[in-house]
Short mmCIF file of the C-alpha atoms (twelve columns), coordinates in Angstrom:
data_MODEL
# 
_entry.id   MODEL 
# 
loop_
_atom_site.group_PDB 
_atom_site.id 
_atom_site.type_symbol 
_atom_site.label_atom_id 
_atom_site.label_alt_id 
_atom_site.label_comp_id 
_atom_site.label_asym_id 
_atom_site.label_seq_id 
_atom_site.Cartn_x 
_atom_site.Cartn_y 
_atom_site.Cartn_z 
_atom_site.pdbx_PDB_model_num 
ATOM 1   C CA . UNK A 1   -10.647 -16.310 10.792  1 
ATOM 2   C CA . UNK A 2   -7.422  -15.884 8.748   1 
ATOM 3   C CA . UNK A 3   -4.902  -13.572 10.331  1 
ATOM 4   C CA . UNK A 4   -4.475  -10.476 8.389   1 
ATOM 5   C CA . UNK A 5   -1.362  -7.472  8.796   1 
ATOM 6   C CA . UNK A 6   -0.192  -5.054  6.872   1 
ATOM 7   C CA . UNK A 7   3.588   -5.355  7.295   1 
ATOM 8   C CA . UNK A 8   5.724   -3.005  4.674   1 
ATOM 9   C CA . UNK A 9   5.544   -0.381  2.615   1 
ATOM 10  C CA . UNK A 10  6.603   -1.996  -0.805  1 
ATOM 11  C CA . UNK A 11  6.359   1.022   -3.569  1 
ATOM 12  C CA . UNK A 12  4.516   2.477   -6.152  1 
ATOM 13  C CA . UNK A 13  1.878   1.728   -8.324  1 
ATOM 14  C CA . UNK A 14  -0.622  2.664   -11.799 1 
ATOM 15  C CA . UNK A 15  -3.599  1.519   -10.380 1 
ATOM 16  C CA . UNK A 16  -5.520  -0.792  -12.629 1 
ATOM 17  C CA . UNK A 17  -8.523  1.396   -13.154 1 
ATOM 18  C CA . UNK A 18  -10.862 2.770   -16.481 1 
ATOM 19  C CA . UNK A 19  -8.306  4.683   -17.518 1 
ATOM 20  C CA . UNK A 20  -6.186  2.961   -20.595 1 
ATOM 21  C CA . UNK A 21  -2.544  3.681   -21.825 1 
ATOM 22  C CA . UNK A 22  -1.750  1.319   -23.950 1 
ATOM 23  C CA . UNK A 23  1.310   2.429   -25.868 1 
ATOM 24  C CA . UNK A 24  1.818   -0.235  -28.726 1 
ATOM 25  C CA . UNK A 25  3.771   0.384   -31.756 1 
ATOM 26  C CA . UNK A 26  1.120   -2.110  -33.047 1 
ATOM 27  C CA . UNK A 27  -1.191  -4.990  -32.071 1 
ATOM 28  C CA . UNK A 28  -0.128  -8.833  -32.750 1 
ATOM 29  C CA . UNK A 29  -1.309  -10.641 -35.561 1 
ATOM 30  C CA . UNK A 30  0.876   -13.638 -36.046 1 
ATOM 31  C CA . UNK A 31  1.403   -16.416 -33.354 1 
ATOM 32  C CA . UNK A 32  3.898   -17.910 -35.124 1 
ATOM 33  C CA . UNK A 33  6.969   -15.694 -35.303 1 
ATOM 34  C CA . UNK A 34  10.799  -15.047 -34.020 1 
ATOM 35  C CA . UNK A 35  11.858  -12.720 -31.235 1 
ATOM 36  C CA . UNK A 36  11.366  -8.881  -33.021 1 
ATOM 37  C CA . UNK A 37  14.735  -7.181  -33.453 1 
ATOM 38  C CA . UNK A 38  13.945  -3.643  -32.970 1 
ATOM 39  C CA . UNK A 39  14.101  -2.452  -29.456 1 
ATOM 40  C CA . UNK A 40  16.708  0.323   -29.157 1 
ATOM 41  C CA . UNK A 41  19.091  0.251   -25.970 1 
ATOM 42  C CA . UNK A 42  21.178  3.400   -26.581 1 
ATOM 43  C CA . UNK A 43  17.701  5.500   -25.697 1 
ATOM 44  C CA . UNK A 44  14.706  5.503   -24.269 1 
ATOM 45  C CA . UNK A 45  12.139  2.857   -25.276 1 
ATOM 46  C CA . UNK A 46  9.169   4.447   -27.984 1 
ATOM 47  C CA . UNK A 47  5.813   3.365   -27.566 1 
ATOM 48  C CA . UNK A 48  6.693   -0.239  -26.646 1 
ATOM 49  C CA . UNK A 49  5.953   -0.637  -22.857 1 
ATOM 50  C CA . UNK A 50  2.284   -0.291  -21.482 1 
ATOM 51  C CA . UNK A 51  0.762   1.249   -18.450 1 
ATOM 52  C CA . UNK A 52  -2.725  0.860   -17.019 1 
ATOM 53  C CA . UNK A 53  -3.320  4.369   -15.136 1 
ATOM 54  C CA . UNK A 54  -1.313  7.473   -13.803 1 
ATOM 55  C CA . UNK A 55  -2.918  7.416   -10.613 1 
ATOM 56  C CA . UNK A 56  0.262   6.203   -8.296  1 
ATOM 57  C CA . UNK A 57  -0.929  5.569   -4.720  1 
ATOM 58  C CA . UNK A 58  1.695   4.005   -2.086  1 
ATOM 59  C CA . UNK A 59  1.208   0.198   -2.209  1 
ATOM 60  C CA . UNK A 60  2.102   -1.671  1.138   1 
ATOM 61  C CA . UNK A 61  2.289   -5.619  1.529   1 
ATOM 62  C CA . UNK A 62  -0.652  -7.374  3.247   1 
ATOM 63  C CA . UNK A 63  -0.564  -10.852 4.637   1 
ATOM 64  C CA . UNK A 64  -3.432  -13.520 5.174   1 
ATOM 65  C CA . UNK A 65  -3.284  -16.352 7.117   1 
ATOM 66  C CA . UNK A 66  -0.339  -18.011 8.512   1 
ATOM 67  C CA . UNK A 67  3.033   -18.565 6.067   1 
ATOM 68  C CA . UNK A 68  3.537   -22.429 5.239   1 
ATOM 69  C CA . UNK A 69  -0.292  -22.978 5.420   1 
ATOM 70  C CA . UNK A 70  -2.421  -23.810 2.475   1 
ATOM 71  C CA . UNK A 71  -4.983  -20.231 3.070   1 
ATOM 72  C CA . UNK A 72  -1.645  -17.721 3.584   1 
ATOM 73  C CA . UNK A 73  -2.121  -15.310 0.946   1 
ATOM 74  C CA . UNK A 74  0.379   -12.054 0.337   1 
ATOM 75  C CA . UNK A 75  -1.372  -9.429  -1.018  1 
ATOM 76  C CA . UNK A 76  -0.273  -5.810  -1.793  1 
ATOM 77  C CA . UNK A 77  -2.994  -2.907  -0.910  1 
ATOM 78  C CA . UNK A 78  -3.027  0.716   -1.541  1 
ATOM 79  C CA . UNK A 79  -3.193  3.597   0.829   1 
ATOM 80  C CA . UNK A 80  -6.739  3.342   0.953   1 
ATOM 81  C CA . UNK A 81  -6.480  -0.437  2.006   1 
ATOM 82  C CA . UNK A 82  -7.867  -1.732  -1.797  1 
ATOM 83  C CA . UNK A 83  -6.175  -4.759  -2.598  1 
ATOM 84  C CA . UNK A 84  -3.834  -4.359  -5.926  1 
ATOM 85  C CA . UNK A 85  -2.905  -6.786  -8.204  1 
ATOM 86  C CA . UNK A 86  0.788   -7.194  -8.235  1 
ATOM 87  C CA . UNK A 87  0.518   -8.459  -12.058 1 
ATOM 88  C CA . UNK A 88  -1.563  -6.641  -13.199 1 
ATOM 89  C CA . UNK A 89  -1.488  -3.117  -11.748 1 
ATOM 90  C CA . UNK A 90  2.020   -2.364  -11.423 1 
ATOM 91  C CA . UNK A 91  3.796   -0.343  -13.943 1 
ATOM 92  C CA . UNK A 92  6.264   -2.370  -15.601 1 
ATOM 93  C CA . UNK A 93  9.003   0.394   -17.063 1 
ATOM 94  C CA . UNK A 94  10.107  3.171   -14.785 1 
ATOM 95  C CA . UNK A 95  12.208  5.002   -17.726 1 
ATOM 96  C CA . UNK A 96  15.996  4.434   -18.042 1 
ATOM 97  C CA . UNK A 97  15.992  0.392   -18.352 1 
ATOM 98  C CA . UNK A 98  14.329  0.436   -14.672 1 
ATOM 99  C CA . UNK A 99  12.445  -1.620  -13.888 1 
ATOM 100 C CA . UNK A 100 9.694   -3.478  -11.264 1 
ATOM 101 C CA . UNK A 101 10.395  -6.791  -9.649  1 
ATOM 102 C CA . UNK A 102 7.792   -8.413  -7.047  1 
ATOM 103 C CA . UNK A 103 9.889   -11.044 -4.934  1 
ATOM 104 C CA . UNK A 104 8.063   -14.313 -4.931  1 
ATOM 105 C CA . UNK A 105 10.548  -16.285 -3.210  1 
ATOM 106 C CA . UNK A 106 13.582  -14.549 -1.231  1 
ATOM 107 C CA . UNK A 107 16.559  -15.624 -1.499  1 
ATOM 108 C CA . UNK A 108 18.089  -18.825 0.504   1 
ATOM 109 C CA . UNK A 109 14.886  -20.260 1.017   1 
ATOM 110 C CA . UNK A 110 13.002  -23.052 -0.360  1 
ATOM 111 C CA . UNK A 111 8.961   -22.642 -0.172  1 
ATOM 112 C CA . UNK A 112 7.766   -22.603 -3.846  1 
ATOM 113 C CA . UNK A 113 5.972   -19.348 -3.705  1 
ATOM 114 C CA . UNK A 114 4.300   -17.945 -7.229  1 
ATOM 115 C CA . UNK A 115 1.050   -15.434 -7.926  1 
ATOM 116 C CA . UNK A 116 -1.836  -16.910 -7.873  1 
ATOM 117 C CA . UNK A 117 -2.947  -16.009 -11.585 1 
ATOM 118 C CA . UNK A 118 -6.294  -17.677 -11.171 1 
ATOM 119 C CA . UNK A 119 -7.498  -15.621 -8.088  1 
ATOM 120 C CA . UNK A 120 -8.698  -12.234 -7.666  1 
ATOM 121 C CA . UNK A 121 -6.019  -9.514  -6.891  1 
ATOM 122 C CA . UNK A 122 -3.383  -12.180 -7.734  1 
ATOM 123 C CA . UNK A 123 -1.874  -12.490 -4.271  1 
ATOM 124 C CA . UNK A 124 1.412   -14.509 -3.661  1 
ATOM 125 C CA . UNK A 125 1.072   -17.844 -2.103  1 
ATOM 126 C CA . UNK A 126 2.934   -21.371 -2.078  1 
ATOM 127 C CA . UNK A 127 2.569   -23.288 -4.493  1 
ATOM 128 C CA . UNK A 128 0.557   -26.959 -3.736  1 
ATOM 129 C CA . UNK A 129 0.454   -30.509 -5.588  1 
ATOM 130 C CA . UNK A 130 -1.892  -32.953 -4.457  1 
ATOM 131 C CA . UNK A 131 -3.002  -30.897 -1.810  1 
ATOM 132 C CA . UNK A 132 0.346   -30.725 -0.188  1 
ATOM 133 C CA . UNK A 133 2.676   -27.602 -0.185  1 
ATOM 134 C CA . UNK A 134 5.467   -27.751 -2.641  1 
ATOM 135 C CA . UNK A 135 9.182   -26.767 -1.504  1 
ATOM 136 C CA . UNK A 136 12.422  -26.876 -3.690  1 
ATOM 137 C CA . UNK A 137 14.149  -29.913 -3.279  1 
ATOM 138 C CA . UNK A 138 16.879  -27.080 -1.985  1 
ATOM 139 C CA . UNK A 139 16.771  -23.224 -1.096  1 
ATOM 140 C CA . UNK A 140 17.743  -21.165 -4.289  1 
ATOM 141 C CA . UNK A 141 20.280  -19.050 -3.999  1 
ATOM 142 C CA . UNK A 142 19.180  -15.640 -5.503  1 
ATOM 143 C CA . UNK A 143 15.512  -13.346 -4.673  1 
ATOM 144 C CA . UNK A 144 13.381  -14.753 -7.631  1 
ATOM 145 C CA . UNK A 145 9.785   -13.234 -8.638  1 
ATOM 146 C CA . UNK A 146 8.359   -11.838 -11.675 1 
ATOM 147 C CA . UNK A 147 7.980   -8.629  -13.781 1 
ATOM 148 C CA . UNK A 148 4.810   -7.220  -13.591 1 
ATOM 149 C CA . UNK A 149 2.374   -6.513  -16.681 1 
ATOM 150 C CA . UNK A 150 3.993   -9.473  -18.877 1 
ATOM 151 C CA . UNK A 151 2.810   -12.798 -20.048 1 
ATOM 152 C CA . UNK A 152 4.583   -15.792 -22.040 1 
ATOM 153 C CA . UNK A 153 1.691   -16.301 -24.100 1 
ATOM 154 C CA . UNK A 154 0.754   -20.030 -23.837 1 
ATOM 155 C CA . UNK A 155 -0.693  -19.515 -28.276 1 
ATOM 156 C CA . UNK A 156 2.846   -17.802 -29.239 1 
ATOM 157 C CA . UNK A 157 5.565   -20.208 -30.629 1 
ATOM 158 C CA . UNK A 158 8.625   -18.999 -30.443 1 
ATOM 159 C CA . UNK A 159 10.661  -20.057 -33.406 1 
ATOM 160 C CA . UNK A 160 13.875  -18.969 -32.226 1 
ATOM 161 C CA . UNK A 161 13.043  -21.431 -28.988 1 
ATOM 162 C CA . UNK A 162 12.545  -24.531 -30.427 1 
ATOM 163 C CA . UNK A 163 9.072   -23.735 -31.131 1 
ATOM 164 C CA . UNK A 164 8.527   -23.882 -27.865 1 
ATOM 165 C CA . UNK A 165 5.309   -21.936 -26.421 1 
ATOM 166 C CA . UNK A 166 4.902   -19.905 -23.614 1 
ATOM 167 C CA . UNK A 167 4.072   -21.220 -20.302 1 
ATOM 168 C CA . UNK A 168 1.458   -18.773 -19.402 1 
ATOM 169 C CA . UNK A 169 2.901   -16.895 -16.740 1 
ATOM 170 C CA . UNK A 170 4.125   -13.569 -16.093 1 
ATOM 171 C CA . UNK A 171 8.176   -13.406 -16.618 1 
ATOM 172 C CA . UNK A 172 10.280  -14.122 -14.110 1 
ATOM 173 C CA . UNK A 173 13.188  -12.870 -12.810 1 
ATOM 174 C CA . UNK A 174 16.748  -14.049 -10.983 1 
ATOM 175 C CA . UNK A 175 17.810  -10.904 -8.881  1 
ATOM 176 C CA . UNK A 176 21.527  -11.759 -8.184  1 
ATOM 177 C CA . UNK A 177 21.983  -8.730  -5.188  1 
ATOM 178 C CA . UNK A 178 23.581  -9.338  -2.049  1 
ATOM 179 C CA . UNK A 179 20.340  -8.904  0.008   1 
ATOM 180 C CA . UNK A 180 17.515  -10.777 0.585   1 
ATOM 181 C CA . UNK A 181 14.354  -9.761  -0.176  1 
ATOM 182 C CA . UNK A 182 10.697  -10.238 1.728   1 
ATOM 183 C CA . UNK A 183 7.997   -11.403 0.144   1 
ATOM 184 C CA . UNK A 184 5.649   -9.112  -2.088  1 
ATOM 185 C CA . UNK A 185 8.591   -6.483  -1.930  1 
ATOM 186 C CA . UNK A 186 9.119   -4.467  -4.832  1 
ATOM 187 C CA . UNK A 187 12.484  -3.487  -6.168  1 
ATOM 188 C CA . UNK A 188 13.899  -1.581  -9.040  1 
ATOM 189 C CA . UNK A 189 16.129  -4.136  -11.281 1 
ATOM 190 C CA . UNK A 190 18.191  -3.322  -14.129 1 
ATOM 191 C CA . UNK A 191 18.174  -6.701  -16.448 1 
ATOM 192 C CA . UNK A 192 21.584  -8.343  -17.290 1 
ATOM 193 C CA . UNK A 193 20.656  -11.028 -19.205 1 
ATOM 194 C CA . UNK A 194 18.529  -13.668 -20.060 1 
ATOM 195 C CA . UNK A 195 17.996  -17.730 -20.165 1 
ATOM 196 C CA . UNK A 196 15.513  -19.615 -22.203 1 
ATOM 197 C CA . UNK A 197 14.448  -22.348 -19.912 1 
ATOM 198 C CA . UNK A 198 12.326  -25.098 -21.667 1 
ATOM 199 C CA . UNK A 199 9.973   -27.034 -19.088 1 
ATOM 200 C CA . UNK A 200 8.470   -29.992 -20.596 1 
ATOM 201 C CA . UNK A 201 8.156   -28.520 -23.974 1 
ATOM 202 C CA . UNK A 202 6.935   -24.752 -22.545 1 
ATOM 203 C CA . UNK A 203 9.149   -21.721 -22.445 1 
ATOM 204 C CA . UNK A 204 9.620   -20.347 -19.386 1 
ATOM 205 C CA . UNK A 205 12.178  -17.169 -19.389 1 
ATOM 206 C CA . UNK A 206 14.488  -16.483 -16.562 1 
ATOM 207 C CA . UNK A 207 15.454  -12.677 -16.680 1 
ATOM 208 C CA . UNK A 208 19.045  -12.014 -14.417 1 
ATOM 209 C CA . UNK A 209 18.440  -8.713  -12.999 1 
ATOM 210 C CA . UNK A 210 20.432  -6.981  -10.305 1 
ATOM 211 C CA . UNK A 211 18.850  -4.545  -8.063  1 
ATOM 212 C CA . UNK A 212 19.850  -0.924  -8.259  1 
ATOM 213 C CA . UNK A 213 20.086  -0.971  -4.435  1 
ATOM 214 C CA . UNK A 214 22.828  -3.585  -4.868  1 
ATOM 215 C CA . UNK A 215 26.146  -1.846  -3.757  1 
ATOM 216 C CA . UNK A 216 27.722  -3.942  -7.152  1 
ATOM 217 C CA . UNK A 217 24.873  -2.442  -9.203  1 
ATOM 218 C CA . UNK A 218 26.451  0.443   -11.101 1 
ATOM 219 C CA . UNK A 219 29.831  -2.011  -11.996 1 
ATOM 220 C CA . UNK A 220 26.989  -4.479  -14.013 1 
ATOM 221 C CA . UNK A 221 25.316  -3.095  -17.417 1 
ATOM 222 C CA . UNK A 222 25.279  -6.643  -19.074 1 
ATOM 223 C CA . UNK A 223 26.105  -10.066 -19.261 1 
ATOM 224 C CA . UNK A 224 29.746  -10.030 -19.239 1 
ATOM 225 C CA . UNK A 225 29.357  -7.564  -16.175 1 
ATOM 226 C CA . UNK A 226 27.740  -10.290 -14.631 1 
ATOM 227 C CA . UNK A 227 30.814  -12.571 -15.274 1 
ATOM 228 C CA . UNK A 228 33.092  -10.386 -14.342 1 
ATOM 229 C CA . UNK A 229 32.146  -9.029  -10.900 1 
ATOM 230 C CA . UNK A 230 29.528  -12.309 -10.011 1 
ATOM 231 C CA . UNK A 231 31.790  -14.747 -11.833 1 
ATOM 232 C CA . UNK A 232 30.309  -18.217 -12.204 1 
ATOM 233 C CA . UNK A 233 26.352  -17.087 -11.446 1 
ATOM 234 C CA . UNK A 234 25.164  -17.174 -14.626 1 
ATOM 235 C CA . UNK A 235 26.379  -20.970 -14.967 1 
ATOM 236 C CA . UNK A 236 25.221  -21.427 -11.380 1 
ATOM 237 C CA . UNK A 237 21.114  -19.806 -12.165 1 
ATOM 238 C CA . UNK A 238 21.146  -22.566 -15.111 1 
ATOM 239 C CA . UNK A 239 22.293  -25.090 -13.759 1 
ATOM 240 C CA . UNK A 240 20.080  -24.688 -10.396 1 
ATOM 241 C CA . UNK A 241 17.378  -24.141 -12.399 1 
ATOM 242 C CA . UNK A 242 18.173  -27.423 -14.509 1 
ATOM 243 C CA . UNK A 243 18.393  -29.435 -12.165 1 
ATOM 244 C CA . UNK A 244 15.772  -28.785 -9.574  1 
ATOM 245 C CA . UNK A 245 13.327  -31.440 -10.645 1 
ATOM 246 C CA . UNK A 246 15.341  -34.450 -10.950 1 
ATOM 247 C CA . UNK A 247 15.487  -35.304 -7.211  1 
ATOM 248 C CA . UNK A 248 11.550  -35.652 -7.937  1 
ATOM 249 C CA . UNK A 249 12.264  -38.060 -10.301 1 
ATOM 250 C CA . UNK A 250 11.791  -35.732 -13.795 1 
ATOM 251 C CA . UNK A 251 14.096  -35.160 -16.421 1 
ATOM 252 C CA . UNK A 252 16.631  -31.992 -16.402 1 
ATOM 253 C CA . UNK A 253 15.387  -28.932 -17.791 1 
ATOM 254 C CA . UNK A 254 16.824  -27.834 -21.175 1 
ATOM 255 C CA . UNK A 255 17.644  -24.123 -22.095 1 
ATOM 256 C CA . UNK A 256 17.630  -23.170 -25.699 1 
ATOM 257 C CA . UNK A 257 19.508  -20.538 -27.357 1 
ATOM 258 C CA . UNK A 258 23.053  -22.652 -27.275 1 
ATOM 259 C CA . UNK A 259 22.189  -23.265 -23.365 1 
ATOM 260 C CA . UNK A 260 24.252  -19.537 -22.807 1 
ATOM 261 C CA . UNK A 261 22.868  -16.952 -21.392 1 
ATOM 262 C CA . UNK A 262 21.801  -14.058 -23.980 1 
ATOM 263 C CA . UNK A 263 23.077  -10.577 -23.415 1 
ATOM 264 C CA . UNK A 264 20.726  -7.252  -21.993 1 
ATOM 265 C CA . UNK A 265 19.589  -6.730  -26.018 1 
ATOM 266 C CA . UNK A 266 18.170  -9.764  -25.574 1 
ATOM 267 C CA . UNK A 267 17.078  -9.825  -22.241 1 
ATOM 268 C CA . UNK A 268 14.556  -5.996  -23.109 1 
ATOM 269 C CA . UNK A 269 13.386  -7.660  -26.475 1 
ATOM 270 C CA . UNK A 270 11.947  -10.372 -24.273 1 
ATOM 271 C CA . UNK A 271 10.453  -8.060  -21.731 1 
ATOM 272 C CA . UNK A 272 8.860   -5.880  -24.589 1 
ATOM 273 C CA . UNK A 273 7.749   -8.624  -26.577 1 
ATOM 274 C CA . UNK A 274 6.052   -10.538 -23.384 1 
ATOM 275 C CA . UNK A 275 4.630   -6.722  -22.580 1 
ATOM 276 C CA . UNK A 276 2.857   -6.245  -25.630 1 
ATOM 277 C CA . UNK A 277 1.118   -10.106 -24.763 1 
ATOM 278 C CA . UNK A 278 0.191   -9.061  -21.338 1 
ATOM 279 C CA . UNK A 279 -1.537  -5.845  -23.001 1 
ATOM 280 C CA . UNK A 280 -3.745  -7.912  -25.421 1 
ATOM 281 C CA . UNK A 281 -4.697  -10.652 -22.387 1 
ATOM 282 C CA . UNK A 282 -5.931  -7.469  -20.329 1 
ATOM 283 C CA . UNK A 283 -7.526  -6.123  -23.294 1 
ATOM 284 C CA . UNK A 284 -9.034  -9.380  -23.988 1 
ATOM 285 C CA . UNK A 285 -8.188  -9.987  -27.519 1 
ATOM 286 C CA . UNK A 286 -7.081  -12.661 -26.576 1 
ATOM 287 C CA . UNK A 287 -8.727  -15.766 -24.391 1 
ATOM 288 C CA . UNK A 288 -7.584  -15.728 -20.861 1 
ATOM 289 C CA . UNK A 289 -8.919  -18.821 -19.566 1 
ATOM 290 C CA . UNK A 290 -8.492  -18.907 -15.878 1 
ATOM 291 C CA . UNK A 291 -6.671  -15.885 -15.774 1 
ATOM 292 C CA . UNK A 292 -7.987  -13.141 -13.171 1 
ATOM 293 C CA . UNK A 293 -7.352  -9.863  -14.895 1 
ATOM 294 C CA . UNK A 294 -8.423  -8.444  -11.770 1 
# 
């Protein structure tokens, strides 16, 4: 029988249940089309981001099985001990530019951990190839996970990117605090930035975020923040991030975009526009394939 605890209490949540709040300015109807220009920075977002419920119950990390094994599952449950999706049921925007951020993988350490987007609840778990765990060929140096209640929409060619589609995933993000995070933990990020990694012809965004817990957090606002008080990161998160295949034996990945990181305009058109695709997966106007939307 797989071990099972309940380790941490990891934060809040808009349970995923009948209730709908999806606040769209208005539904997608072209998969062919640049990165929209109209998300507003000086104020408070309008009708972009979408929620699932107003019910916000406690939500507290749950592991299964034994870490480094092929059943070890990380789940996050609610007060009531009902397992939550940490895609799917988390509220994205917290108001101000806050944000959620589930930690995948903490930082210095090298077990490929991702959601499992094809299983119920979408717990974490390590990431396998031929049966056989996968690990980074080296530990990365920065808490890396994913925003909740977004998609790269695997239909949507992004003209701006090559053309490149997404790579049907939620986004993720490079959290570039001092501490390092557990897995399944939530944290509230502010985003800095933004890289357009290409992976073998799929788009795969890389969101620089800083956690507001950070004690550097309030000196950082956007990307030349980020090269002034965490000078040479940004060239360091592409660069790892380029080169962590080849000692497999694949090519570098590229990064589009003039290979530069864009600045935090960027970075919240990319979290609204991935935000809106999430929405119409869960709403099913769109095919999910394997997807659990549970």
């Amino acid at each position: 029988m797989a071990a099972s605890r309940v380790i941490a209490a990891a934060g809040m949540l808009h349970h995923g249940s009948n209730v709908g709040c999806f606040l769209l300015k208005q539904p997608f109807s072209v998969k062919q089309r640049p990165l929209r220009r109209s998300f507003n920075i000086n104020g408070p977002p309008k009708r972009l981001f979408t929620c699932r419920a107003l019910y916000k119950p406690e939500v507290q990390i749950k592991e299964e099985g034994h870490p480094e094994t092929l059943d070890y599952r990380v789940f996050l449950v609610d007060s009531s001990g009902k397992k939550v999706s940490p895609w799917h049921d988390l509220p994205l925007h917290l108001g101000d530019g806050i944000f959620n951020f589930v930690v995948e993988i903490p930082k210095d350490t090298s077990a490929k951990m991702e959601v499992a987007t094809d299983e119920p609840y979408t717990p974490i778990k390590q990431d396998t190839k031929k049966g056989k765990l996968r690990y980074y060929p080296y530990s990365i140096n920065w808490n890396y996970g994913l925003l909740p209640q977004t998609w790269e929409d695997p239909s949507f060619a992004n003209l701006e990117i090559e053309g490149a589609l997404g790579d049907n995933d939620p986004v993720d993000v490079v959290e570039i605090g001092e501490s390092r995070g557990k897995i399944g933990q939530i944290l509230k990020v502010k985003p800095l930035a933004a890289l357009a990694m290409i992976d073998e012809g799929e788009l795969d965004w890389k969101i620089v975020a800083i956690s507001l817990d950070d004690p550097r957090a309030s000196l950082v606002n956007d990307v030349n923040d980020v090269e002034k008080h965490f000078p040479g990161t940004l060239t360091a998160i592409r660069d790892w991030f380029r080169d962590y295949k080849i000692p497999d034996g694949k090519p570098a990945n590229k990064f589009g975009l003039g290979n530069k990181a864009t600045n935090k305009e960027y970075a919240l058109k990319v979290i609204t526009e991935t935000n809106e695709s999430w929405a119409k997966l869960v709403k099913r106007s769109v095919p999910s394939g394997e997807l659990s939307l549970v």
